[in-house]
C-alpha positions, 0 to 999 in steps of 0.5 A, a space after each residue: 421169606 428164606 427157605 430153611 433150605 437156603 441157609 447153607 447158601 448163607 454161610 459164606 463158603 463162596 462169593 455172590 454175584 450181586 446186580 443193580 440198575 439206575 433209573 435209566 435200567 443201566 444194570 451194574 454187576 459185582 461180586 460180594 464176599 457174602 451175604 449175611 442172614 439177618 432175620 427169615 424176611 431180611 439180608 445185608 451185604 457188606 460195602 466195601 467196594 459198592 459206590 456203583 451199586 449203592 448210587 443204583 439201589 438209591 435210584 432203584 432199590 430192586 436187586 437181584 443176587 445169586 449164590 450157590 449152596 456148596 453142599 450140594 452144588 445148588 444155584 439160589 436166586 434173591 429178589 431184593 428191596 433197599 432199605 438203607 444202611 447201617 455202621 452199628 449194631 449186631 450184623 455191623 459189628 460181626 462184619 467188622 470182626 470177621 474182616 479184621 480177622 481175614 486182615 491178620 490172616 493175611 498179614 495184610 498192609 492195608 486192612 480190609 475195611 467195611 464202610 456200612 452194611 447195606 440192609 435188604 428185605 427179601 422180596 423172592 428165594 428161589 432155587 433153580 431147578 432149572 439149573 440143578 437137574 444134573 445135580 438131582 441126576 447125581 444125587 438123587 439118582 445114583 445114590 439110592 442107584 447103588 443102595 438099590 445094588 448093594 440090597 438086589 445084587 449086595 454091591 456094597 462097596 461101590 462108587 459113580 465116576 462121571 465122564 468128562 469127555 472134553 478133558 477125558 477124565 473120570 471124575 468121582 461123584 458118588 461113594 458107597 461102603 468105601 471112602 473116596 481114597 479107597 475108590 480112588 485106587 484100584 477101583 477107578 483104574 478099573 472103571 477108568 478101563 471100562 471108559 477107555 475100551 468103551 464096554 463093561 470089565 470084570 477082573 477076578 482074582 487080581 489080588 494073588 497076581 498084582 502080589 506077584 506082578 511086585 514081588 517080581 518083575 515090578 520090584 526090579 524098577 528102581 522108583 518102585 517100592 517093595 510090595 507092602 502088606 498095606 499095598 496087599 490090603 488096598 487090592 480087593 480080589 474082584 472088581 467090576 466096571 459098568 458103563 452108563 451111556 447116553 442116547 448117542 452112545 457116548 459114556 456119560 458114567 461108569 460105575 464101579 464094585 468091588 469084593 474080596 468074596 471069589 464067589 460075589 460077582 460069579 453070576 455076572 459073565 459078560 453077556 450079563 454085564 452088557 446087558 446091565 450097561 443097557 439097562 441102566 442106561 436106559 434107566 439113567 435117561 428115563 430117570 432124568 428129571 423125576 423128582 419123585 423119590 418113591 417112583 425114582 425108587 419103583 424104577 430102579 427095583 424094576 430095571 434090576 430086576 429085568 437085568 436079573 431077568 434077561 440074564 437068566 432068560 439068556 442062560 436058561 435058569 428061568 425054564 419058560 418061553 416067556 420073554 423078560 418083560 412077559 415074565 415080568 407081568 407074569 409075576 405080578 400077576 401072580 402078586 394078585 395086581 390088577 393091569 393097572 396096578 402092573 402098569 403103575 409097578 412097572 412104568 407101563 401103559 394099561 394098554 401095553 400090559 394088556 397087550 403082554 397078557 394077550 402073548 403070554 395066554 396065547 403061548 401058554 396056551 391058558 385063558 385065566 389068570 388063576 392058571 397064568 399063578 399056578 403056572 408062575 408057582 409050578 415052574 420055580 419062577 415065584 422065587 425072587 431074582 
């Protein structure tokens, strides 16, 4: 049976790869047009070209195809079993017109025929998962990454570059609260700078001086255009880059803000920047191969958090001598979670949680948790990062 899941894949939008076998196991590989959805169980192919694989499909009526679902990139696999072929009805009929069509499109000497629809029932639909994790990587992890964002730190116009690192380019994956053009201006300068100096950027206040640097010197140039009010729309006046890595230490994303608020990225300074690069290149490795949305989701709170945490740590907003992580329990605690609910909020074993328990009594000097809450209560650390 076809998955609902599959039918974008059914559309045409691409070419399949279709093989066969003789009876020998001789396997014969071609590409066809499309395949064409003809009920939930069954599938046709248009021959045109197919004496090989037809002669194989008459000894050996398995075949197998694969096709991709340009929506979002996803690889479906199809077992199949001949039944025979067609020259009338609907689905033959539907051929023929789309390929008269694409005949005239073409202006074409010799029209694009087809001889027969060959008819298959589906044995198997599969998606390969396998295949696709990079996908579920972007798609899945980015996106609610930068939804997290706007709603922890208001990023609301942000956007994910992908590195490739053999062509040495950044490539736009993911947008958000701004369409690709805008992204594709300033801000992917500046998350392309952030790639090529290899750590975080942060530009403040770039729109008064990019006007300046026109209206100045660079309208000298002769190919340069005088600074327009459009040009003065498209520049935000604040921009910030921060480099994702992986295990090696190579760049494998940068992701990029942007605001014309003076005041939206004052509270990252640098230190605060390397520390979110870190974190959420830790997060993007752990991430990698979780499909459940609601723990994907748990995750990405906890590791904005702890960046807001370390942050203020280090700069001494947070007035304790409990580490990031220490905090972090202590909160909870102070919500009234038991260690294994803590252990589930923060992706941490019971034992480990325990364990930060343990420290936090011992440098408290307390013995209850009751004591550890109103700690929490009375040093203005309730308050939400």
């Amino acid at each position: 049976m076809i998955p609902k899941e599959m039918m974008p894949a059914l559309m045409g939008a691409v070419p399949a790869t279709l093989i066969t076998s003789s009876k020998e196991g001789i396997p014969n590989i071609t590409n066809i047009s499309r395949i064409w959805y003809v009920d939930s169980n069954h599938v046709a192919i248009a021959n045109h070209m197919l004496k090989k694989s037809v002669q194989n499909l008459q000894e050996n009526p398995y075949a197998f195809i694969r096709t991709m679902d340009t929506t979002n990139f996803s690889t479906w696999e199809l077992v199949l079993e001949y039944i025979g072929f067609r020259t009338d009805g609907e689905i033959f009929a539907e051929m023929k017109k789309q390929y008269e069509v694409l005949s005239m499109m073409l202006e074409s000497v010799m029209p694009i025929t087809v001889n027969c629809a060959e008819l298959f029932t589906v044995v198997s639909a599969r998606i390969c998962k396998e295949e696709n994790s990079h996908l579920r990587l972007l798609t899945e992890t980015y996106h609610p990454l930068l939804e997290q964002l706007e709603k922890k730190f208001g990023w609301d116009r942000s956007a994910v570059w992908i590195t490739d690192n053999l062509a040495n380019q950044l490539h736009l994956a993911i947008v958000h609260g701004l369409d690709e053009e805008s992204a594709q201006k300033v801000l992917q300068r500046v998350a392309q700078l952030s790639s090529h100096q290899e750590k975080p950027v942060f530009i403040n206040n770039i729109r008064s001086q990019y006007q300046y640097a026109f209206t100045t010197f660079l309208n000298q140039l002769p190919e340069k255009e005088k600074f327009s009010v459009e040009n003065y729309r498209n520049i935000s006046q604040n921009y910030v880059a921060i480099p994702v890595k992986n295990k090696d230490k190579k760049i494998m994303a940068v992701i990029g803000s942007q605001s014309n608020d003076e005041l939206f990225f004052s509270d990252f300074n640098e230190d605060l920047l390397h520390i979110a690069s870190r974190i959420l290149s830790q997060l993007i490795e752990k991430l990698h191969g979780l499909e459940d949305d609601k723990e994907r989701q748990k995750m990405i709170a906890q590791a904005l958090d702890r960046i807001l945490l370390e942050g203020s740590k280090r700069t001494g907003d947070k007035n304790t001598v409990l580490s990031p992580r220490e905090l972090q329990v202590a909160l909870q605690v102070a919500q009234g979670l038991s260690n294994e609910e803590i252990a589930k909020a923060l992706f941490l074993s019971k034992r480990t949680v325990t364990t930060h328990l343990e420290r936090i009594f011992q440098k408290l000097s307390i013995n209850s948790r009751a004591v550890l809450a109103s700690y929490i209560i009375e040093n203005g650390l309730s308050d939400s990062p």
